[in-house]
C-alpha positions in Angstrom: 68.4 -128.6 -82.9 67.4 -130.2 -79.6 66.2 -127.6 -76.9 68.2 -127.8 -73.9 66.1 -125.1 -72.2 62.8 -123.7 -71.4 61.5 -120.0 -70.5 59.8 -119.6 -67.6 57.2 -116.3 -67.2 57.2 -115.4 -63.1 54.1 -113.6 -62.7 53.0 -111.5 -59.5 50.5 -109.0 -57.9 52.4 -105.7 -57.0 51.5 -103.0 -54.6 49.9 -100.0 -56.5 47.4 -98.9 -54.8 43.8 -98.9 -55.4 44.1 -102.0 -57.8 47.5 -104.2 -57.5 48.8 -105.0 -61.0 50.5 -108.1 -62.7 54.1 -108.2 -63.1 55.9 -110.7 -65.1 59.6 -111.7 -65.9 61.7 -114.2 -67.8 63.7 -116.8 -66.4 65.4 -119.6 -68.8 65.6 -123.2 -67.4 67.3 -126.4 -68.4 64.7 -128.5 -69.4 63.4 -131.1 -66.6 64.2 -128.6 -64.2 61.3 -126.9 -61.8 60.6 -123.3 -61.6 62.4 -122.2 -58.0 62.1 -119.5 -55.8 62.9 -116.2 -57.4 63.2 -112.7 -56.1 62.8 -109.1 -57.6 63.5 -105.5 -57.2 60.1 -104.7 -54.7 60.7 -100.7 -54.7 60.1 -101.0 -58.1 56.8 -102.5 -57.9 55.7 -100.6 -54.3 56.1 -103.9 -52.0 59.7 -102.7 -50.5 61.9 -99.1 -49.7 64.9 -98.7 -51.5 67.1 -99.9 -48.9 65.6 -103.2 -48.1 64.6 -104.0 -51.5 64.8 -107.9 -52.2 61.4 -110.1 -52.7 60.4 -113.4 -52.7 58.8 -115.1 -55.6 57.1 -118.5 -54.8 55.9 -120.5 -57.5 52.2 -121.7 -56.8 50.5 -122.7 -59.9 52.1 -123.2 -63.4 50.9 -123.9 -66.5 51.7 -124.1 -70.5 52.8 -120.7 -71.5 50.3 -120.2 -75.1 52.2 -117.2 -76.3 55.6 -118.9 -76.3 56.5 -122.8 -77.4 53.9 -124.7 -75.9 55.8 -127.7 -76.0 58.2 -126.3 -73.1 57.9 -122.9 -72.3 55.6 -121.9 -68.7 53.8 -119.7 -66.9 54.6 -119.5 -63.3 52.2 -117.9 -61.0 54.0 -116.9 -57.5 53.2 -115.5 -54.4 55.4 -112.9 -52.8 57.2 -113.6 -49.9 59.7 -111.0 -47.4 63.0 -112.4 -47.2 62.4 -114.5 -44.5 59.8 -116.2 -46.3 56.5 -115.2 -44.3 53.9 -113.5 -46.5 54.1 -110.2 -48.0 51.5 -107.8 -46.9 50.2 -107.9 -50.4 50.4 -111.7 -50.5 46.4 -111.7 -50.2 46.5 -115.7 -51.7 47.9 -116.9 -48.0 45.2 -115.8 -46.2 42.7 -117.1 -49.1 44.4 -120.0 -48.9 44.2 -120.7 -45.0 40.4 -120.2 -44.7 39.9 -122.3 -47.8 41.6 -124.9 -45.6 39.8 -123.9 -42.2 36.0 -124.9 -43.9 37.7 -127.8 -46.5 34.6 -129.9 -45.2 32.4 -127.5 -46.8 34.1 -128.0 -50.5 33.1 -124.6 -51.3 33.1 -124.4 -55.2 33.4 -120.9 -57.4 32.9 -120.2 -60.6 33.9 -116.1 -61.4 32.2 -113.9 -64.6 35.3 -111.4 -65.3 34.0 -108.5 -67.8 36.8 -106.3 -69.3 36.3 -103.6 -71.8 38.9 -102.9 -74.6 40.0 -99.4 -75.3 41.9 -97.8 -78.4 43.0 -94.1 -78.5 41.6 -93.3 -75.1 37.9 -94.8 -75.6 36.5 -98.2 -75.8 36.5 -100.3 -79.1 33.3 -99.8 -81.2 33.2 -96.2 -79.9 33.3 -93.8 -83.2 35.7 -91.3 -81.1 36.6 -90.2 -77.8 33.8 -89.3 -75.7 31.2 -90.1 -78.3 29.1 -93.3 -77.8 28.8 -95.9 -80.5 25.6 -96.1 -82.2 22.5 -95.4 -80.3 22.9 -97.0 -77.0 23.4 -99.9 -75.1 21.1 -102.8 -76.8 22.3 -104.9 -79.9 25.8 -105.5 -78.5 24.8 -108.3 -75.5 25.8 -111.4 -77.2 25.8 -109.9 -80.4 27.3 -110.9 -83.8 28.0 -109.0 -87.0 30.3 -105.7 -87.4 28.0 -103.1 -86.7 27.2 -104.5 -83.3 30.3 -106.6 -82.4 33.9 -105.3 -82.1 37.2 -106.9 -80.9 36.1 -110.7 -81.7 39.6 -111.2 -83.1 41.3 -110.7 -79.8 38.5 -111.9 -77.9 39.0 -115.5 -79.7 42.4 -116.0 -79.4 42.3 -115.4 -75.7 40.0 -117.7 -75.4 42.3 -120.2 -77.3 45.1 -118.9 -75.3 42.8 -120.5 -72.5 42.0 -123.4 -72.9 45.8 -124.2 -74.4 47.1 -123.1 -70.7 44.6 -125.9 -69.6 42.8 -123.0 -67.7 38.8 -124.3 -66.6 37.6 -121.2 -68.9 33.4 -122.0 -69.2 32.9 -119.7 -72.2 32.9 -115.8 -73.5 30.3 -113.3 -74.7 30.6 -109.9 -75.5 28.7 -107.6 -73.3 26.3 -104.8 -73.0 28.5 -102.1 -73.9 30.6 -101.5 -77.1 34.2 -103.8 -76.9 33.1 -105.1 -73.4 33.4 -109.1 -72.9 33.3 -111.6 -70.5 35.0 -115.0 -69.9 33.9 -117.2 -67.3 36.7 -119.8 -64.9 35.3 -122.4 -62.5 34.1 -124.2 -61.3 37.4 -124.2 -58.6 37.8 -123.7 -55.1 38.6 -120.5 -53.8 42.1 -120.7 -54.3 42.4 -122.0 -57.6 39.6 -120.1 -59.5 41.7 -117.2 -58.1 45.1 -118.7 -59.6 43.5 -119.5 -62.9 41.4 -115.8 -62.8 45.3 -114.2 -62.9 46.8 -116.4 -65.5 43.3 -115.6 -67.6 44.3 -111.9 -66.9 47.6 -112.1 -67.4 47.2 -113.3 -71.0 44.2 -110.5 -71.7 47.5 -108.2 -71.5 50.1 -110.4 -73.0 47.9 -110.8 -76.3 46.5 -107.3 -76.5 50.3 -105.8 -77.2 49.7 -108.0 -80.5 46.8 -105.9 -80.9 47.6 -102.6 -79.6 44.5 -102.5 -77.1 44.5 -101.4 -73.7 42.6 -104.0 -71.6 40.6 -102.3 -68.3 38.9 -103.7 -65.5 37.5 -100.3 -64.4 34.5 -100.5 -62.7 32.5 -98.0 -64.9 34.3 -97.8 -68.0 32.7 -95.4 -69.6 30.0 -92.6 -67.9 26.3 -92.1 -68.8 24.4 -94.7 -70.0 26.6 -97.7 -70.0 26.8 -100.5 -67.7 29.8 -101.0 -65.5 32.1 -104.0 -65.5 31.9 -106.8 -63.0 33.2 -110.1 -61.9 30.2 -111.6 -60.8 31.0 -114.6 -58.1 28.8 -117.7 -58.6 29.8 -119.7 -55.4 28.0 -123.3 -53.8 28.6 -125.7 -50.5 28.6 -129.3 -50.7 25.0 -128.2 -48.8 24.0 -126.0 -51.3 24.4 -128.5 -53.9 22.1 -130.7 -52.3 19.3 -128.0 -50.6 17.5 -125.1 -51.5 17.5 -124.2 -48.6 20.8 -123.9 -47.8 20.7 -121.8 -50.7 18.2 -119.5 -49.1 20.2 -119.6 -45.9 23.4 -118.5 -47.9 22.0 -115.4 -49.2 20.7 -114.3 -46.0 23.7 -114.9 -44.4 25.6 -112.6 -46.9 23.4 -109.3 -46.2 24.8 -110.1 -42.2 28.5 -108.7 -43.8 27.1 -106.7 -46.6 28.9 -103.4 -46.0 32.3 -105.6 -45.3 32.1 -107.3 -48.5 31.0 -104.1 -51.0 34.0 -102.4 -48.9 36.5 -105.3 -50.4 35.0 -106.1 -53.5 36.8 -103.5 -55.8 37.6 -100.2 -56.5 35.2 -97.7 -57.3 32.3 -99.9 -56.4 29.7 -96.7 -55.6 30.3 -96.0 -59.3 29.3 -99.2 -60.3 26.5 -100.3 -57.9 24.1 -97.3 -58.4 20.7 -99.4 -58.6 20.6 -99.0 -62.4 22.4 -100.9 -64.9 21.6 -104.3 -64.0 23.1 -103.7 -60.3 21.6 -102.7 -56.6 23.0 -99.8 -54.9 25.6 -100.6 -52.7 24.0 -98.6 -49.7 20.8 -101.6 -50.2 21.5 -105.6 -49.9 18.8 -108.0 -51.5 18.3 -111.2 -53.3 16.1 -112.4 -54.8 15.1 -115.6 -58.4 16.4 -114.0 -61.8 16.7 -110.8 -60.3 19.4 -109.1 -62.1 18.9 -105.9 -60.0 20.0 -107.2 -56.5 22.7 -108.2 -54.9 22.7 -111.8 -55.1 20.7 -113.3 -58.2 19.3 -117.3 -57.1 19.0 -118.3 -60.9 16.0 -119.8 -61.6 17.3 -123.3 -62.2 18.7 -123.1 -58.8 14.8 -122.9 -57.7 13.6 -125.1 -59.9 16.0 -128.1 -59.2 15.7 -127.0 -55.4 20.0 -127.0 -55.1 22.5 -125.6 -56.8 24.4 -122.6 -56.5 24.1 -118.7 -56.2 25.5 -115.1 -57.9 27.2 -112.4 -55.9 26.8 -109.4 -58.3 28.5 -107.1 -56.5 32.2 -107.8 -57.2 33.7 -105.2 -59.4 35.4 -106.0 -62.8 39.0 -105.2 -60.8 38.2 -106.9 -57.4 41.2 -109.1 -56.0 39.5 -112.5 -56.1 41.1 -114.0 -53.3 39.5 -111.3 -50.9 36.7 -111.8 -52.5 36.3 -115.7 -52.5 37.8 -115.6 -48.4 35.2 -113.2 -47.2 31.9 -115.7 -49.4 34.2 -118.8 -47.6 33.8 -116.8 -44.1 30.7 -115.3 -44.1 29.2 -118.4 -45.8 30.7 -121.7 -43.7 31.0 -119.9 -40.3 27.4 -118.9 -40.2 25.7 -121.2 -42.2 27.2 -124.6 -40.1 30.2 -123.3 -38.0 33.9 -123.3 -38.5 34.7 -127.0 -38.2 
C-alpha cells in the first residue's frame, strides 16, 4: 500500500522553571508537503494564562525521525512564537540566533560534551539500590567496558544510532566517571545549529529510554558524595583562533572579564556542581590553564602544541540551555577579542 502521508514530531522548549523541558506532538502530513506553523495549548506548558492561551510553533530545523519510518516520517524542531509572531519570552534561539549573525565574520565554531546519567527506581543505573553507591567508588567506570564496570550500553548504542540516522553531527559517546553516566558529543556547528542538533540529540535520549524504562537526567550533581557532576562542556574556536595561539590565549582571558555572568546562565544548580573538586573549579574562582581539568577553561594540549585550535568551557552544567550558553561565548568572545563588526 502506497503511503499518502507522513507524521511529523513538533518539538519545543516549555516554560518550567529552573530547567525548560521538551515538548513534542504529532501532526500527519500528505507526503511532499512541508511542516507549517503550528500552535499549542501554552498554559499547559507555563508559556501563556488560561485566557490567552494560543502559541506559535515555527519550524526551524527538521530532520529524519529514527524512531518512526525513516523513509518519511520527521522531526520538526520549532521555535515558539506569541500570536503575533514576535518571539516568546522563552524563545531563547532568537536572540542566539541574532548575535550569531551580528559576529558572522568571526565564523565562531562549537562543538558541546552533554553528560546525562540514567536512573532506574529512583537511583542511577549500576547503583545496587537507592542511596547506596555501586562498587567502591568512582574509578573503573570512565570509558569502561565489561558488566561489572559498564551499565546501560544497550540504550546508550542505539541512541547513538538514533543519531547519526537523524543525520545529527554526533562526534562519539563514552560512558563516564560515575555508574550509568554518559556522554555524546555534537559539533562542530555554529552556535545556532549545535544548539538545534543538541535538542533533537535530547529529545531522542527521552523518546528511546520509554523503550527502556529509564529516566534520563541532566541534573547537575546527580548523585551526592563522591561522585562527579554532569556537564556539557562547550569546546568553542574563531576563524582567529584556528589560526593563532594567541588568539586562543586572548579568548580565555577575555572570558574571566564576564565570569560571574556566564556561571550565573550556565545551568541550574551550578554551585553544586562547580565545588573545586571533581574535575571542576569553584564557581566563586575563574582560571585556565593547558590540560587542566580543574579550571574553568581547559586549552588542550594539542591546542598548544599546534599553536591554534580551539578551547573548553567547563563550566556549563549538564542542563544549561545551549543557546544562552553559546550567545554569551559569541559575546564575550567577538566583542572583546576584535569588536562587534
Amino acid at each position: 500500500m502506497k503511503l499518502k502521508a507522513y507524521k511529523a514530531e513538533y518539538i519545543w522548549l516549555d516554560g518550567t522553571e529552573t530547567t525548560a523541558q521538551l515538548r513534542s506532538k504529532t501532526k500527519v502530513l500528505n507526503l511532499g508537503t512541508r511542516a507549517p506553523v503550528w500552535s499549542f495549548d501554552g498554559s499547559s506548558t507555563n508559556q501563556a494564562s488560561g485566557g490567552n492561551s494560543d502559541c506559535i510553533l515555527r519550524p526551524v530545523f527538521i530532520c529524519t525521525d529514527p524512531t518512526r519510518n525513516v523513509l518519511v516520517d520527521k522531526l520538526v524542531l520549532c521555535e515558539v512564537l506569541n500570536p503575533d509572531m514576535s518571539p516568546h519570552a522563552t524563545n531563547t534561539r532568537h536572540s542566539c540566533r541574532s548575535v550569531q549573525g551580528d559576529f558572522a565574520s568571526h565564523e565562531m565554531w562549537f562543538g558541546i560534551e552533554q553528560e546525562y546519567t540514567l536512573f532506574k527506581d529512583g537511583a542511577p543505573i549500576g547503583f545496587r539500590k537507592k542511596g547506596e553507591a555501586a562498587i567502591p567508588s568512582q574509578g573503573p567506570y570512565y570509558c569502561s567496558v565489561g558488566p561489572s564496570n559498564t551499565f546501560g550500553r544497550d540504550f546508550v548504542e542505539d541512541h547513538l544510532n538514533a543519531c547519526l540516522t537523524a543525520n545529527l553531527k554526533i562526534g562519539g559517546i563514552n560512558a563516564e566517571v560515575m555508574p550509568g553516566q554518559w556522554e555524546f558529543q555534537i559539533g562542530p556547528l555554529n552556535a545556532t545549529m549545535v544548539s538545534d542538533q543538541l535538542q533533537i540529540a535530547r529529545y531522542l535520549l527521552h523518546k528511546i529510554s520509554e523503550k527502556y524504562d529509564y529516566e534520563v537526567r541532566f541534573d547537575a550533581k546527580p548523585a551526592s558524595g563522591d561522585w562527579n557532576g554532569a556537564g556539557a562542556h562547550t569546546n568553542f574556536s574563531t576563524k582567529e583562533m584556528r589560526d593563532s595561539y594567541s588568539a586562543c590565549l586572548r579568548a580565555a582571558e577575555n572570558l574571566g572579564k564576564r565570569a560571574e555572568l556566564h556561571v550565573q546562565n550556565y545551568g541550574h544548580g551550578i554551585e553544586k556542581r562547580l565545588t573545586g573538586d571533581h574535575e571542576t573549579c569553584s564557581h566563586k574562582v575563574y582560571k585556565y590553564g593547558v590540560s587542566d581539568r580543574g579550571a574553568s577553561v581547559r586549552i588542550p594540549w594539542h591546542t598548544r602544541e599546534n599553536q591554534k585550535g580551539y578551547i573548553e568551557d567547563r563550566r556549563p552544567n549538564a542542563n544549561c540551555d545551549p543557546y544562552v550558553v553559546t550567545r554569551l561565548i559569541t559575546e564575550t568572545i567577538c566583542s572583546q577579542n576584535n569588536g562587534k563588526d
